[in-house]
C-alpha positions in Angstrom: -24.2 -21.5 101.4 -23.5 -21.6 97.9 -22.4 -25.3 97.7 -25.5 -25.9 98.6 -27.1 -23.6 95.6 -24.7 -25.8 93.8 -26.1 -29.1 94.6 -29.8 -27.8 94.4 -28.8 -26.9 90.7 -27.0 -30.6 90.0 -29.7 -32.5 91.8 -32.4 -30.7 89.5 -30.8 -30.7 86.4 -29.9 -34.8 86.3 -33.3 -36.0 85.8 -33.4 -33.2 82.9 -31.7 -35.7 80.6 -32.3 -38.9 79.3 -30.4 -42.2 79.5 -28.4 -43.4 76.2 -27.6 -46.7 75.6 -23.8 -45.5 75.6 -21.5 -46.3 78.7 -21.4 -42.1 79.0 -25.0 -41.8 80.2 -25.4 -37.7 79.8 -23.2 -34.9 79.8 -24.4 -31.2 80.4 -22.7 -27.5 80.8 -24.9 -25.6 83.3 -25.1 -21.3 83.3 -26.4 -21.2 86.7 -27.3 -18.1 88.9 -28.2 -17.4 92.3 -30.3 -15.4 94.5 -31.7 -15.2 98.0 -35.6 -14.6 99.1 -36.2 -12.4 102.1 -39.3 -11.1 101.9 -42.5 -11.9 100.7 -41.8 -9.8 97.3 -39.7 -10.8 94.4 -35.5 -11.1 95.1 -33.4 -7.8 94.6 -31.7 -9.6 92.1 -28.9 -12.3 91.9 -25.7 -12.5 94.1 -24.1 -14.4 92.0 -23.6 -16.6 88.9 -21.6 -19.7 88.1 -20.6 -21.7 85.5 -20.5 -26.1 86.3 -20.2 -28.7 84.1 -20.5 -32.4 84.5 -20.3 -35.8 82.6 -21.8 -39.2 84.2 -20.7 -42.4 83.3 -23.4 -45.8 83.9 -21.1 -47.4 85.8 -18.2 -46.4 88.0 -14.3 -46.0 87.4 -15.4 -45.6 83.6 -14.0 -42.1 83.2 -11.5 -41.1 86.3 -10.3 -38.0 84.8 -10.9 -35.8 82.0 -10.8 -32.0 81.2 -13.4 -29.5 79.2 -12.0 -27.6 76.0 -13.2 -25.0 73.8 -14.0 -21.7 74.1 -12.8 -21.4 77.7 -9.2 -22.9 77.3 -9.0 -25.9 79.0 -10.9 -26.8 82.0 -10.2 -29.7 84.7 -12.9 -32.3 85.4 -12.8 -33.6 88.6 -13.2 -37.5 89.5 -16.2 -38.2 92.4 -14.6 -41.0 93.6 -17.9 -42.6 91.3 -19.6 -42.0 88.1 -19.2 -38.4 87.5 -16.7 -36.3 86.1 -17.5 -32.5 87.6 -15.9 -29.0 86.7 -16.6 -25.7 89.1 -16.3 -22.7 87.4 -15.7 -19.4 90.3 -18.8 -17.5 91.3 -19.1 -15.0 88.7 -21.0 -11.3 89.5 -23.1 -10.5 86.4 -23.5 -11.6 83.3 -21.3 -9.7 81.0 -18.7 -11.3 83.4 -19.9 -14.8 82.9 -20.1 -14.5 79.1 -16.7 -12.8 78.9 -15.0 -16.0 81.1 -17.4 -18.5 79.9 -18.3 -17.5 75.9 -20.6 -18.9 73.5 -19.1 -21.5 71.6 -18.7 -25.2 71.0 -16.6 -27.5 74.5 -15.8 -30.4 74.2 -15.5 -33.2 77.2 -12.4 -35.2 76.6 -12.2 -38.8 79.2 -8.6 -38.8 79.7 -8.5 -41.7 82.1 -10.3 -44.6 82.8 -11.8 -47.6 80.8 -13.4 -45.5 78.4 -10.4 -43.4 77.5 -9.4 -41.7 75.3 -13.1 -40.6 74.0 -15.3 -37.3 73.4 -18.3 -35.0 72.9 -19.1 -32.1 72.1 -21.6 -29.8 73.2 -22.5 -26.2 71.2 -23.1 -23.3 73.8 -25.3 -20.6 72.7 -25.3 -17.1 74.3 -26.7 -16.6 77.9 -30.2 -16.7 77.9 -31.8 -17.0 81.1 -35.6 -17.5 81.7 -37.7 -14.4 81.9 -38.8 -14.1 85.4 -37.1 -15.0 88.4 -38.4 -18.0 90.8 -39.8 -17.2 94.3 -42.3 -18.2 96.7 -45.2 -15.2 96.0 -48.9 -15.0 96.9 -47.7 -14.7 100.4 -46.3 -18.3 100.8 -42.7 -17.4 101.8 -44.1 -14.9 104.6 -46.2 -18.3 105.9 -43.7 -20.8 105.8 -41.3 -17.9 108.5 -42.4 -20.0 112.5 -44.8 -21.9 110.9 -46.8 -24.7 113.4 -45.6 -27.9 113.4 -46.8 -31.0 111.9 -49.2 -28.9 109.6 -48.8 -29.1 106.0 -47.8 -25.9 104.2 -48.6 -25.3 100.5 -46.8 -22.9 98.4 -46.5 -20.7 95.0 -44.9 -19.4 92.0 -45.3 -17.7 88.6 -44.5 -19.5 85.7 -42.0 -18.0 83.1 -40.8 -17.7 79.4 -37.1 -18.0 77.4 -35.7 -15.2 75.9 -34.1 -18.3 73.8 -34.5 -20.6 70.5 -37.4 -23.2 71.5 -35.6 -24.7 74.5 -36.8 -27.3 76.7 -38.4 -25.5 80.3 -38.6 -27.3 83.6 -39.4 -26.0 87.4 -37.7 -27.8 90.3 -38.7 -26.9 94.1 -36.4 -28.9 96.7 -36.2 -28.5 100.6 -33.3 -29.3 102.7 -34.0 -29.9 107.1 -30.8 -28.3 108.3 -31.1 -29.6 111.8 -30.8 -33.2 110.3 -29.1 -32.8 107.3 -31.6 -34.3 104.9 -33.7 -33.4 102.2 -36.8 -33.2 103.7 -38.5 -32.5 100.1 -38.2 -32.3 96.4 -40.4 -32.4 93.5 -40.4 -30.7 89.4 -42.0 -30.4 86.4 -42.5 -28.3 83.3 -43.2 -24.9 83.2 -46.6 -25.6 84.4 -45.6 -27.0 87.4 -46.4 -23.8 89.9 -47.3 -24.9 93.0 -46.5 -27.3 95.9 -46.9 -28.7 99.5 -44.9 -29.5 102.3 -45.9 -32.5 103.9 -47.2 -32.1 107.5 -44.3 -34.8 108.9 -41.6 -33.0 107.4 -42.7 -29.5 109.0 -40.5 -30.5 112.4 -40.7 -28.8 115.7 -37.9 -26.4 116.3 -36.5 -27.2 112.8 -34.3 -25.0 110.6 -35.3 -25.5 106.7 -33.8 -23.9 103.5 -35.2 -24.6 99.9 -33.9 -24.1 96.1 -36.7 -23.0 93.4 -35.2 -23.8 90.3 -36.5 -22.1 86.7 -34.8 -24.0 83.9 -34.5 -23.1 80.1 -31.9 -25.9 78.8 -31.1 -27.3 75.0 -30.8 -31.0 74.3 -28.1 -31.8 71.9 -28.3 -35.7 71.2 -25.5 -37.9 69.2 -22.8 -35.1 69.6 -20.4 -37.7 70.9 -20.1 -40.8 73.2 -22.7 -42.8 71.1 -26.6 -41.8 71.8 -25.7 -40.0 75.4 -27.7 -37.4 75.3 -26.0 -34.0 76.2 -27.7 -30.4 77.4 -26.8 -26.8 78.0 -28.9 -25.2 80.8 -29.5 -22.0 82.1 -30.6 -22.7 85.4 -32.0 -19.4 87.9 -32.4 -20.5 91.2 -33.9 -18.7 94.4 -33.2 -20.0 97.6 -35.0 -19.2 100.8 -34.4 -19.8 104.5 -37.6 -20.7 107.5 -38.0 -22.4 110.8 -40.8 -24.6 112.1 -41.7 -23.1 115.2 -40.8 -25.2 118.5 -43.9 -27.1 120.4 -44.1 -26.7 124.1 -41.2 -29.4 124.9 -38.9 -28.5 122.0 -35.5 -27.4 122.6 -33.7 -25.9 119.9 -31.2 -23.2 118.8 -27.8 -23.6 117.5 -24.2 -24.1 118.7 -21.2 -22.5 117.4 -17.7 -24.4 118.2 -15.4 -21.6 118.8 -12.6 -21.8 116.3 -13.6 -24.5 114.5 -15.4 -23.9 111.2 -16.4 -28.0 110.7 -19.4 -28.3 112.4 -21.9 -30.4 110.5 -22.4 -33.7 112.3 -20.2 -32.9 114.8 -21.8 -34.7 118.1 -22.3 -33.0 121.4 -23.6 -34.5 124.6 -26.7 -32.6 126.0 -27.2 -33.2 130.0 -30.6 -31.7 131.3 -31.5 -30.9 134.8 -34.2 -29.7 136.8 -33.1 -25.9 136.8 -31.1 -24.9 140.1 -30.9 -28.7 140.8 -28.3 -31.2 140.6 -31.4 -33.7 139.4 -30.2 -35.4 135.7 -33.7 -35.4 134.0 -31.7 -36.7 130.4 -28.6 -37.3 128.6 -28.3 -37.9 124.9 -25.6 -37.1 122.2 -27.0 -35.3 119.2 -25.3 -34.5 115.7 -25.3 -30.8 114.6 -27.0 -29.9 111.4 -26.0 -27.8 108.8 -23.8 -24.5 110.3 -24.8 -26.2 114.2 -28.4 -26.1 114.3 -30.1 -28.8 116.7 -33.9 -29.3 118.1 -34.2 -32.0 120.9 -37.2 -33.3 123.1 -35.6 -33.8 126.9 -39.4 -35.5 127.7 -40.0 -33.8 130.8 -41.8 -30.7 131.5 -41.3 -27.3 133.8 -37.9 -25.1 134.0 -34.6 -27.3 133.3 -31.0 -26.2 132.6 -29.3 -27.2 129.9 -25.2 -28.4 129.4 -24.1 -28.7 126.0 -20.5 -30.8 125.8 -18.1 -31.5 122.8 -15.1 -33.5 122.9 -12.5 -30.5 122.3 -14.9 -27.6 123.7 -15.7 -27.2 127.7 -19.0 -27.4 128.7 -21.7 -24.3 128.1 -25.1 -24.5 130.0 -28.1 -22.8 129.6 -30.0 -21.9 132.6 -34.4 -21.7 133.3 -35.6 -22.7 130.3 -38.9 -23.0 130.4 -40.4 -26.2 128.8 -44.4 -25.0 129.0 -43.8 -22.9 125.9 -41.7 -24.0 122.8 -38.0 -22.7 122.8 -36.4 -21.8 119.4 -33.4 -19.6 120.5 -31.5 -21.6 123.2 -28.1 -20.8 121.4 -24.8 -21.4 122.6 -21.4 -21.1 122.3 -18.7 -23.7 123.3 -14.7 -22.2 124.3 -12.4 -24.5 122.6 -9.1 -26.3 123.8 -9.9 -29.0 126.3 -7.9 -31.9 124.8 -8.5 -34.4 126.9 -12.3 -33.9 127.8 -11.7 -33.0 131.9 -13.8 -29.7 130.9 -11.0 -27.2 132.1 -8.1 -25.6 129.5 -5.1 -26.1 131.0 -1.5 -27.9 130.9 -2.4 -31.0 130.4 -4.0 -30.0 127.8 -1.1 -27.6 126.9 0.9 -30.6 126.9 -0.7 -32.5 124.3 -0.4 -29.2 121.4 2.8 -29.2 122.8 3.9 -32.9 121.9 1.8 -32.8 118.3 3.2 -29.6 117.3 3.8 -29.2 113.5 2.4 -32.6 112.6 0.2 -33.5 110.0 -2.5 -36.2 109.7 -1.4 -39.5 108.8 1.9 -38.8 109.9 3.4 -40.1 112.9 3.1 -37.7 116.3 -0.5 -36.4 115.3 -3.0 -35.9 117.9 -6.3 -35.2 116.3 -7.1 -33.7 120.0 -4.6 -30.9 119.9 -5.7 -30.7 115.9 -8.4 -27.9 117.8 -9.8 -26.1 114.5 -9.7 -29.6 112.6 -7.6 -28.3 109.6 -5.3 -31.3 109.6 -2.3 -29.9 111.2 -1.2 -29.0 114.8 0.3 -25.6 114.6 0.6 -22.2 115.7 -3.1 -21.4 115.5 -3.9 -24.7 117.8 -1.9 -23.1 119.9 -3.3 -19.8 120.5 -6.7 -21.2 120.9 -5.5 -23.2 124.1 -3.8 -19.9 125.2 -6.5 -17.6 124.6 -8.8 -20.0 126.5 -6.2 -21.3 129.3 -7.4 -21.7 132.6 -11.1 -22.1 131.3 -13.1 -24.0 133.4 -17.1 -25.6 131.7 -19.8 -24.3 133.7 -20.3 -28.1 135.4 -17.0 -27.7 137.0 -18.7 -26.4 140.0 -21.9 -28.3 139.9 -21.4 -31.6 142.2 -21.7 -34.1 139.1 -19.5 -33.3 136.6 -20.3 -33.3 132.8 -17.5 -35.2 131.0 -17.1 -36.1 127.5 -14.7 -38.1 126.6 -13.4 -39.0 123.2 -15.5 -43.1 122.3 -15.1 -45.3 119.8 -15.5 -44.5 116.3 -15.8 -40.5 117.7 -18.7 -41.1 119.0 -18.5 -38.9 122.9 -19.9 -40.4 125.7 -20.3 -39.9 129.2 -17.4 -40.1 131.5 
């Protein structure tokens, strides 16, 4: 998930800088790297580095394009659509490698476009100096957090750390992202005294699937360098980033879906039907939104042994069969064949006939059928196709139950139940 690691890093660094008076509001270059905890001891060491920079305006439309220069060549800044100008350097595997692409030296951010064109600043880069211990959960805090009980607040740890550089500024960032809802469910810093934390009781979820970025920072300031008093910084940022679930109460489903052939996931909605298990008797039907890379945790509200169908609009149907609601289930996984165009839950010509019509289209153009688009890559083409034919004939496990799950394609994407 290293866009992820990426946004940890952005969303720590921005309150690193102050405001200026100046229309550019702060302007940074950012020597990140990366790591993963596993274990209750300190990280192997990082699996990769990266090299970002980024320029934010106070308002938006000021700067709409723009580029980096210096002792890199010339990079392009990408436009957010907002108030930032954003370069993303490739991941990087050590640090000679990082220096040799990225050197020490002076860049200078050129606005090319945009009310505030043509204008610069320029920021001096000193060699790589990373702080002097790496960040991660210790005194047994990560090893807690792995199935920890719900709605119980969890407190954790970390060392503090030095800078093998000149005096520069040192900050600690801890953030938490809740995969199963896609939100950040904490996030908090400080100074290098800042070594310890808590996870509030109504953010620890049942049946919910967490990640978190610690963040160790050693960063220059570099004020008036350009673009009036916007104050500009060079950071190098080591984060550690962690992976735990919240174990499921009794009542708690939860477990994660994988789309077959289909690598856009997030958000995606699927209909979940649950029945009194061997029965025919609907207990409750709801749509839920997947989380980050499909997890989901629902609460049917009923009790006892229930079967479980999960529906998408392009996938057949899956169920899930005696799951028993007296204890908490974590693992009900699933995954969904894809192909069925139309939402019938079977693969076949009708189906066939719809890949068939939208065949080497494109969205936004005319003949596109973002049903017969079956991995979602924007185009109908010869991989659509060898989904439907690897899955033809497929039938969703409701097909022989006497109600039939359908999910049909509803306003604004949203399924619902046919």
């Amino acid at each position: 998930m290293q866009h992820s690691c990426k946004a940890f890093v952005t969303a720590s660094l921005i309150g690193l800088t102050l405001p200026g008076s100046a229309t550019v509001s702060t302007y940074y270059i950012n020597y990140y790297r990366s790591q993963y905890q596993t274990a209750d001891n300190a990280p192997a060491g990082p699996n990769y580095y990266g090299f970002s920079a980024f320029l934010i305006t106070s308002g938006p439309s000021e700067a709409t394009a723009g580029n980096l220069t210096g002792a890199a060549g010339s990079l392009p800044m990408q436009w957010d659509n907002g108030t930032i100008l954003v370069h993303y350097g490739p991941s990087q595997n050590s640090i000679a490698e990082m220096q040799a692409s990225y050197p020490s030296g002076n860049y200078t951010f050129n606005i090319t476009a945009g009310p505030l064109a043509p204008v610069s600043g320029t920021l001096p880069v000193a060699a790589i100096h990373y702080p002097n211990r790496d960040p991660w959960l210790d005194s047994g805090t990560y090893g807690a957090l792995q199935n920890a009980t719900a709605n119980v607040a969890k407190p954790v740890s970390w060392g503090t750390f030095t800078s093998t550089g000149a005096q520069p500024f040192r900050a600690t960032s801890f953030n938490v992202v809740d995969m199963t809802e896609i939100s950040l469910a904490h996030t908090n810093g400080g100074d290098q005294t800042y070594v310890a934390d808590t996870l509030a009781a109504n953010k620890m979820k049942s049946g919910h699937r967490y990640f978190y970025g610690l963040v160790f920072n050693s960063y220059y300031q570099w004020p008036n360098q350009g673009f009036g008093t916007a104050q500009g910084s060079v950071s190098y940022p080591s984060q550690t980033t962690g992976y735990f679930n919240v174990k499921a109460n009794p009542g708690t489903i939860a477990g994660k879906i994988t789309l077959e052939a289909n690598p856009y996931i997030n958000g995606k909605n699927i209909r979940m039907i649950t029945r009194r298990a061997g029965t025919n008797t609907i207990l409750d039907t709801r749509v839920i939104s997947l989380g980050y890379e499909g997890y989901y945790a629902f609460e049917p509200g009923t009790t006892g042994m229930v079967d479980v169908y999960f529906k998408g609009d392009y996938w057949i149907t899956k169920k899930v069969t005696n799951i028993n609601l007296g204890v908490g289930q974590d693992n009900v996984n699933a995954t969904l064949f894809n192909g069925d165009c139309n939402g019938d839950d079977v693969v076949d010509l009708t189906d066939y006939t719809r890949v068939l019509l939208a065949f080497n289209s494109i969205s936004g153009n005319p003949g596109f059928d973002v049903s017969a688009d079956l991995n979602g890559d924007g185009t109908v083409d010869l991989t659509d196709y060898t989904i439907l034919v690897t899955n033809f004939n497929k039938l969703g496990r409701a097909r022989g139950d006497s109600t039939q799950v359908r999910v049909t394609q509803g306003r604004h994407g949203v399924p619902t139940l046919g």
